[in-house]
N, C-alpha and C positions, 0 to 999 in steps of 0.2 A: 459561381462567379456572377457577380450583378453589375448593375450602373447605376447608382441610386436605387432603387427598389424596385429593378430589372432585370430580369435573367437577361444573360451576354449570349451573342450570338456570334461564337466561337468560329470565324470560319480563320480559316489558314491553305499558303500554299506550299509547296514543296521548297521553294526560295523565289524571296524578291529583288535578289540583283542590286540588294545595297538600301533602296529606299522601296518603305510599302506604301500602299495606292489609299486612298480613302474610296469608298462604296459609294461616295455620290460622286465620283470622278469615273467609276468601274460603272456603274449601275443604277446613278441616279436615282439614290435611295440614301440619304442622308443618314446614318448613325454617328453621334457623337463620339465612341469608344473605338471607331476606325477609320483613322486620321491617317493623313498622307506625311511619313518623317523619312528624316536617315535612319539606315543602321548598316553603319560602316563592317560589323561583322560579317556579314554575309555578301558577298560581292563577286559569287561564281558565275562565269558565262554560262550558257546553254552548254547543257547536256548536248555531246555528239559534236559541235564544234557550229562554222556557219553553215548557214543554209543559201544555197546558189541557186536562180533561177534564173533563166534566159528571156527577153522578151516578149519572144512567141510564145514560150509555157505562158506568162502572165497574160498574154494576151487573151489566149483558152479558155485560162481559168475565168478571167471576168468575161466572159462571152460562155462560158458555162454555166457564171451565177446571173446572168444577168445584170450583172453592169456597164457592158457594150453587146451594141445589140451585131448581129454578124454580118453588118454592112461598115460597120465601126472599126477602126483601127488605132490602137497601142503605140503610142508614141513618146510618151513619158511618167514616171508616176515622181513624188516629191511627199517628202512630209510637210506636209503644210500647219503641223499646229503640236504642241506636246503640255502634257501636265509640268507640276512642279518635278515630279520623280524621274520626269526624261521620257514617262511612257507617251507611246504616239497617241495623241488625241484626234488627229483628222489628218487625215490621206487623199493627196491632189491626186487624179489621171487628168492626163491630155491625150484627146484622140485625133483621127481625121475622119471625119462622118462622110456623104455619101457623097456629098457635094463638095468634096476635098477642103472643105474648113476646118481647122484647128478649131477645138472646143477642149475643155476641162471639167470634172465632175469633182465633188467633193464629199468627201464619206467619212461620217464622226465617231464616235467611241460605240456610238451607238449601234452599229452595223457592226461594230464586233472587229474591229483593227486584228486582232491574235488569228483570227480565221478567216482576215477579207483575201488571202492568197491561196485559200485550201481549197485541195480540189475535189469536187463535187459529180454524181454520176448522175445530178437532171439539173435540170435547170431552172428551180429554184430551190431555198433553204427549207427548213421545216422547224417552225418556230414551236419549242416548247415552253407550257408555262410552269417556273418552279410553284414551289408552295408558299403559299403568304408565311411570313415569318411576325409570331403573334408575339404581346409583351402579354406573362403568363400570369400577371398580379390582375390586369385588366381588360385580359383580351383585346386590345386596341392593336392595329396592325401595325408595326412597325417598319416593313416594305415588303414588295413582292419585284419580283424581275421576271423579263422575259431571254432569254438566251435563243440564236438560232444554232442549231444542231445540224448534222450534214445529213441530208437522205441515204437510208439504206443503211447507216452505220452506227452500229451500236457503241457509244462514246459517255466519258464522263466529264464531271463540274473541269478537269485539268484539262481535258482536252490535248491529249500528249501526244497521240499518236502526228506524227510530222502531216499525214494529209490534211488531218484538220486544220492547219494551220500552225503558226510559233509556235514555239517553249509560250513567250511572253511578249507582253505589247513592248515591253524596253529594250528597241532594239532602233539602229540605226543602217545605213546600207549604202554601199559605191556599187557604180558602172562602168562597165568593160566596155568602150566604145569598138576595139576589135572583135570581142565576141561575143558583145551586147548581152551581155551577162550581167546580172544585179547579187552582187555579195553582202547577204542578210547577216550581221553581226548584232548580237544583244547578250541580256544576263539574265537571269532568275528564271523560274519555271513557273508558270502558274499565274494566275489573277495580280498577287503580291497583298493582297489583303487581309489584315488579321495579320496571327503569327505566322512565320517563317519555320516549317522544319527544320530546314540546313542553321538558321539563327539559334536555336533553343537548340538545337543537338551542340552548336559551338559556344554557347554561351550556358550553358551548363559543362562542358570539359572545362571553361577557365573557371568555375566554380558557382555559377550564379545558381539561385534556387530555383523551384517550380513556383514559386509564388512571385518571385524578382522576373521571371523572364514574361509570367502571364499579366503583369503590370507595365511590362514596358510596351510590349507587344498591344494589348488593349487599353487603351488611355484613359485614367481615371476609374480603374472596376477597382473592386474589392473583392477577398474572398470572405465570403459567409456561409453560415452552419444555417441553413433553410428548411431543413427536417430536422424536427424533433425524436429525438430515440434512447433507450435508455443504453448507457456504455458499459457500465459493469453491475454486478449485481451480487452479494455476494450473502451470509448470514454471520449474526455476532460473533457467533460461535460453532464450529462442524462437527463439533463431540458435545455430547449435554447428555445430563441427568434425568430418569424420571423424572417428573415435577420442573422440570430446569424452564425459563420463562426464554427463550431464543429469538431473536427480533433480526430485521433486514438492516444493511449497509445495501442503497444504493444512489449512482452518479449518472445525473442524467443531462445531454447534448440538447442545446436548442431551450426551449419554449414549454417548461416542465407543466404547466397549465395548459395546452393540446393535451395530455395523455392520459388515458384512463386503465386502470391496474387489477387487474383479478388473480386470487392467489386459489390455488387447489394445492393438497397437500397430500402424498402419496405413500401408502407402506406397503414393502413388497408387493408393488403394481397394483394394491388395493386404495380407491381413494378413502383419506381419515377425513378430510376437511373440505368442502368449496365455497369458496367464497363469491360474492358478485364484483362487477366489475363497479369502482368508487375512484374518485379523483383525489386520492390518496394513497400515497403509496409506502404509510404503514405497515405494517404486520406484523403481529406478537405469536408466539405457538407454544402452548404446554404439553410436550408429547406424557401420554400415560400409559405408555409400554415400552419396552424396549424393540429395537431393531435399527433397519434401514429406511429412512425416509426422503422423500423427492419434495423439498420446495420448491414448488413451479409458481413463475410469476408469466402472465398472460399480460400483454400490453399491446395497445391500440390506441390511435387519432380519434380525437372526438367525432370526426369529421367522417372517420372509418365505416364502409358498412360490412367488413371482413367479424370473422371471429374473432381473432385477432392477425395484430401486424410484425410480431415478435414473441417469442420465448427466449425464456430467461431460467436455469434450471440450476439449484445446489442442493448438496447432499448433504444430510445430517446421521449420524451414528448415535444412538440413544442407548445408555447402559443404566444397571441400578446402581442406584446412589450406595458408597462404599455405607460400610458398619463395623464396627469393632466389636468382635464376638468375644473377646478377653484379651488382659493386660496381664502377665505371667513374672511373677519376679523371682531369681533364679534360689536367693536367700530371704524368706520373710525377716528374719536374724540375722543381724552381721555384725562383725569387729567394725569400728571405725580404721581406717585405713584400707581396708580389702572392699575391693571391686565388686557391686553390683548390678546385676546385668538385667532387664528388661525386655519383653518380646510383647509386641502387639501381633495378635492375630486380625487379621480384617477379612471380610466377604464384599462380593461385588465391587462393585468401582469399573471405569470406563481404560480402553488400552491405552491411554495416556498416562498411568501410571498413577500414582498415589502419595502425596506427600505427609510425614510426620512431625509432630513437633512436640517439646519433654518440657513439662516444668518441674522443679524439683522443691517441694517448698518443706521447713522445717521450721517449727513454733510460728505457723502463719504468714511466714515472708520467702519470697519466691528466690530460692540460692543459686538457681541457677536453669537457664530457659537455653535452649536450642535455636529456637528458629523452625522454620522447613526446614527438614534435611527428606531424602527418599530414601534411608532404613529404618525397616519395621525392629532394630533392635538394639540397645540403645544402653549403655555402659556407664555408671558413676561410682565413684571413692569417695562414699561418705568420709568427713575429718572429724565430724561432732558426736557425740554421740547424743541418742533423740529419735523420734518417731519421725518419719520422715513420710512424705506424698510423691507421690509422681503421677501429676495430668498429662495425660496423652489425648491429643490432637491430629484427626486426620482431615486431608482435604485431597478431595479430586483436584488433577490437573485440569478436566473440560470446564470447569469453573469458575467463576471468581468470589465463592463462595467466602467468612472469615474460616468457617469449617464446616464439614460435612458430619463429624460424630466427635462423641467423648468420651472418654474414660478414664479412669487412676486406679493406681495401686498404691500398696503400703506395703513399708521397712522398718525395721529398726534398726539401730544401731548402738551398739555398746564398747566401752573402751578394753581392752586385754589387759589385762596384770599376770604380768609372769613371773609364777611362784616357782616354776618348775628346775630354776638354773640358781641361784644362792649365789656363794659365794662372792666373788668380782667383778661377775658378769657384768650387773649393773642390767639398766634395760633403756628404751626409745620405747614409748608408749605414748598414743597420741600427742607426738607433738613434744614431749618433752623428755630431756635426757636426764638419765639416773646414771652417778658411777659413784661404784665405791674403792676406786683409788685412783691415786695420781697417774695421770697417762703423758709419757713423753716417748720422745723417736727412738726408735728401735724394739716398742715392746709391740705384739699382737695378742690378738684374742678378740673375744664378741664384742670386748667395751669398746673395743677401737673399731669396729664396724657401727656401733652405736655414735659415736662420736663421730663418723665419718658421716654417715646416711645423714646426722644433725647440719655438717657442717655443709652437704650436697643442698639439703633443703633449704638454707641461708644464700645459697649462690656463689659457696666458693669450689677454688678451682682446687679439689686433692689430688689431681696431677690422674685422674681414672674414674670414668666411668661410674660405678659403682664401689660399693663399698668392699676394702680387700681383707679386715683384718690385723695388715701391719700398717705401723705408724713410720710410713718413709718419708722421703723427702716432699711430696707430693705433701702431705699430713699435714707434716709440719710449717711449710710455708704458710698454709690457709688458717692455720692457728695463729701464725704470729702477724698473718692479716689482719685475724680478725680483731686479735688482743691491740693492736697500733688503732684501730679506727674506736674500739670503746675505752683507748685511753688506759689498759690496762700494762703492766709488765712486758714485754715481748719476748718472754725465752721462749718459746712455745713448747711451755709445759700447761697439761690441762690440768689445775688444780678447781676446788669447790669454786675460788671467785669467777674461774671462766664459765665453770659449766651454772653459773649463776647467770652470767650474763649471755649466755647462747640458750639460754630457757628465756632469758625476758624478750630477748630477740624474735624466739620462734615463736612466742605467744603470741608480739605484735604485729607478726606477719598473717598469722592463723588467728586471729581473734573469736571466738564462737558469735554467732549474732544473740543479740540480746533480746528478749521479749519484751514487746509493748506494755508500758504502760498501759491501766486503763482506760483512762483519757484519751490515748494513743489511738485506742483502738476502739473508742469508741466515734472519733472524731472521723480514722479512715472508714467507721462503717456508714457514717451518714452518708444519703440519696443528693442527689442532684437534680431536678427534673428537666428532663430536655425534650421528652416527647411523652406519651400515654402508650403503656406497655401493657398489651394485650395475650390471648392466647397465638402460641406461632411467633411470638417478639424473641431476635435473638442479637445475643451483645455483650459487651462488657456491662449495659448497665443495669444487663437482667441478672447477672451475676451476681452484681452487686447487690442488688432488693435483694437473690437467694442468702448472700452471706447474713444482710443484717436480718430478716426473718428467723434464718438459723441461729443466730446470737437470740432472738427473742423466744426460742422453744419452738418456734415453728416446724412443724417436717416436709423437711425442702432438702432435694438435692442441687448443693451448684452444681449445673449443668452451662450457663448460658443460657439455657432455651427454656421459654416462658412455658412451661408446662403445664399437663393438669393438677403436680404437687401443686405447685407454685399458684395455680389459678383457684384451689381451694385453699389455700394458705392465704390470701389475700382475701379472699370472702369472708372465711372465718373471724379473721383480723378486720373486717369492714363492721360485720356486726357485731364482735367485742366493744368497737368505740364508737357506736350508733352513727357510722358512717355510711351513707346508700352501698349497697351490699350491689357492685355489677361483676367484681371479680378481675377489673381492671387497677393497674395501676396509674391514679388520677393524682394532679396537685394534693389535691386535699389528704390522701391518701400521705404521701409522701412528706406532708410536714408531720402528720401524728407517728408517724414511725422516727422522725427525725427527733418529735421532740422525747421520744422515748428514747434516744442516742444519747444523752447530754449526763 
């Protein structure tokens, strides 16, 4: 807490009895931030209730301390003067001295009103001096005081015990003319200066903050972050890759220019890495093994002459980068319509697990992609028939890799003709229905499960599931659905015109993809240049340089990853067109491949 660009000299008493004291009214030491106000919250009597003294005790007592001498006698005391807060600022006696004349003495704040009635075992005080109280930006004294102390008695800044005097100076008193008796009545405990315990204990129950009570209480501070430190500290990433590049997240309190930062890096208690201390607090780390490792961040004040003034400790898990040791497909051969199923095998990878991703591409367009998913096995129903690919895609979760490895396999696919059934049958073969007779309700057999499975694959409703056989009511409503929506007859009977038009149907729905043009494909093979793609470069657009390479006889695997194919595929292809031969892919590079695309 400050006052301008001053640490605050927090004192407080137990309670001020309503209003607190200002220090040059207590002490004659002026600070600005402890000011004499109300605060109506706190407004308890003294502890224990009044304090009663006789005239003769009083008389004792100041012929104990030395403010009548023992020819002197006690005849009146009066407050003769008070602060703004009510507390007694100076205290009359009237005596009768030796020569029976009335006289009066007057004694100010400065003799200590709280203790000018306590009583004492000699006959004088024993004046202690506190500590100078310094401003710590400048060393310049701010005040010092003197307090006197009672001999023989070990006592503190409260001065509580009743010999020493009051609770507090804010107090007032009557007299007992019959039994000359003086009844001390007051409130608060303590100096009254600063805050108020019983105040912040009561004004924190009706809600107030530690920051609302230490502003009311000291006038004009503020609270300020005065040391710099760092608060949290933390790494990109707590699981990483051989090779994986892991960098610092950290937030730092105060004055980030005090602090200087040394990192050491630990594996199984062995150090890998130390660093010196720099006014940066950077740090990148490529671990190249695996295990357990301790990024320690060491930090210190420029101004420090410690080793350091804080540690800062997180842990990182290091695994090998996953690999795809093969892609298994369950049928190299398959019918169009029946299920192919796919298994990647993979090694290493970190316990966070491993995500996959399928492309599915057939005559060079991608029919169908997954995404992540996290199984390694992975299900499709070719419709076409056609040579088919499937890229598989893995990536660590400790990552943000676009992928960690890659691989494909191959299918084919072929359509079924079945010769084996004649007759009526009839058949559903990719996608399209054959009957060789009229089908209406009431008849079953295979053709009406063919005529079903067609009519399922179109979206209507045959009243079941799957295909039964017979041609019921279920059947028959979805025929005479479907014959009302192509404008056809609606008895729902299937004759040639329907099953004509539930072939045009299912073709529109199942269209095969068509193959590019050459133009097509010559146009999606041209490069874009967006950056110079070297050896280690990975992406779509190293992909792309593989395909159109591979379109020019080049042997190149797409991979994505700028490899050593790919880095002597480009060399070779530099000096075919008296291009400087560096093995990168440059501008110049990428319009003569471009213009061989046209």
């Amino acid at each position: 807490m400050v006052y301008g660009n001053s640490l605050v000299n927090t004192y407080y008493s137990a309670s001020n009895g309503g209003y607190t004291e200002s220090s040059e009214n207590a002490w004659g030491g002026r600070v600005d931030y402890l000011k004499s106000f109300k605060d109506d919250i706190d407004n308890d009597s003294w502890p224990y209730g009044d304090r009663k003294l006789t005239k003769s005790e009083i008389d004792m007592i100041l012929k104990s301390k030395g403010y009548l001498s023992l020819n002197q006698s006690l005849t009146d005391i009066k407050i003769s003067g008070t602060f703004t807060s009510g507390r007694v600022k100076e205290i009359t006696i009237k005596y009768i001295d030796v020569d029976n004349v009335e006289k009066e003495k007057k004694f100010s704040v400065n003799d200590n009103v709280r203790s000018f009635f306590a009583v004492t075992s000699k006959n004088q005080d024993i004046k202690t001096k506190y500590p100078e109280f310094f401003n710590l930006f400048n060393n310049s004294v701010l005040f010092s005081a003197n307090f006197p102390l009672l001999a023989g008695k070990q006592v503190n800044t409260e001065l509580k015990d009743v010999y020493t005097g009051f609770p507090s100076a804010l107090f007032t008193f009557t007299y007992d003319d019959k039994t000359s008796t003086y009844t001390f009545s007051g409130k608060g405990y303590g100096h009254g200066i600063g805050m108020s315990q019983k105040g912040a204990k009561y004004r924190a129950e009706r809600g107030a903050s530690f920051e609302d009570i230490l502003k009311f209480y000291y006038v004009g501070t503020s609270l300020k972050q005065l040391n710099t430190y760092v608060k949290t500290f933390s790494l990109t990433n707590s699981y990483a890759l051989v090779g994986d590049s892991i960098g610092t997240n950290i937030s730092i309190v105060g004055d980030s220019n005090r602090l200087l930062y040394k990192y050491i890096v630990e594996k199984s208690g062995e150090k890998v890495f130390t660093g010196e201390y720099t006014n940066s607090s950077a740090f990148s780390f490529s671990p190249t093994s695996t295990g357990e490792y301790s990024i320690n961040l060491y930090v210190k004040d420029i101004a420090s002459n410690r080793e350091y003034d804080d540690l800062k400790t997180s842990k990182l898990s290091v695994y090998i980068p996953p690999k795809i040791n093969k892609v298994t497909v369950n049928q190299e051969s398959q019918y169009a319509g029946k299920a192919v199923v796919i298994n990647t095998g993979v090694s290493g990878g970190s316990s966070k697990g491993i995500d996959y991703k399928y492309e599915v591409i057939l005559n060079d367009k991608v029919l169908y992609t997954t995404g992540y998913i996290s199984n390694s096995q992975f299900t499709y129903t070719p419709a076409f028939e056609g040579d088919y690919t499937v890229n598989v895609y893995i990536k660590d979760r400790a990552n943000n890799k676009d992928f960690d490895d890659f691989n494909s396999a191959s299918f084919s696919a072929k359509i079924f003709v079945d010769t084996s059934r004649g007759g009526t049958s009839g058949s559903y073969i990719n996608k399209k229905l054959v009957l060789k007779r009229t089908l209406k309700k009431g008849l079953t057999g295979e053709d009406v499960k063919y005529l079903q499975q067609a009519l399922l694959d179109l979206g209507y409703n045959i009243g079941t599931s799957k295909p039964t056989g017979l041609f019921g009511n279920g059947t028959h409503n979805a025929v005479v659905s479907f014959q009302k929506k192509n404008k056809l007859p609606s008895y729902g009977i299937v004759a040639s015109a329907t099953v004509d038009a539930i072939n045009k149907s299912l073709s529109a729905k199942y269209k095969a993809p068509q193959s590019p043009s050459r133009g097509q494909l010559l146009a999606a093979l041209r490069l874009t240049y967006k950056r110079t793609l070297i050896s280690g470069s990975k992406g779509e657009d190293v992909k792309k340089l593989q395909n159109a390479l591979k379109f020019l006889k080049y042997s190149v695997d797409v991979t994505g990853v700028y490899d050593k194919k790919t880095y002597n595929a480009v060399m070779t292809f530099q000096k075919k067109y008296k291009i400087m031969a560096t093995g990168k892919l440059d501008l110049t590079t990428v319009n003569k491949i471009n213009s061989l695309l046209k």
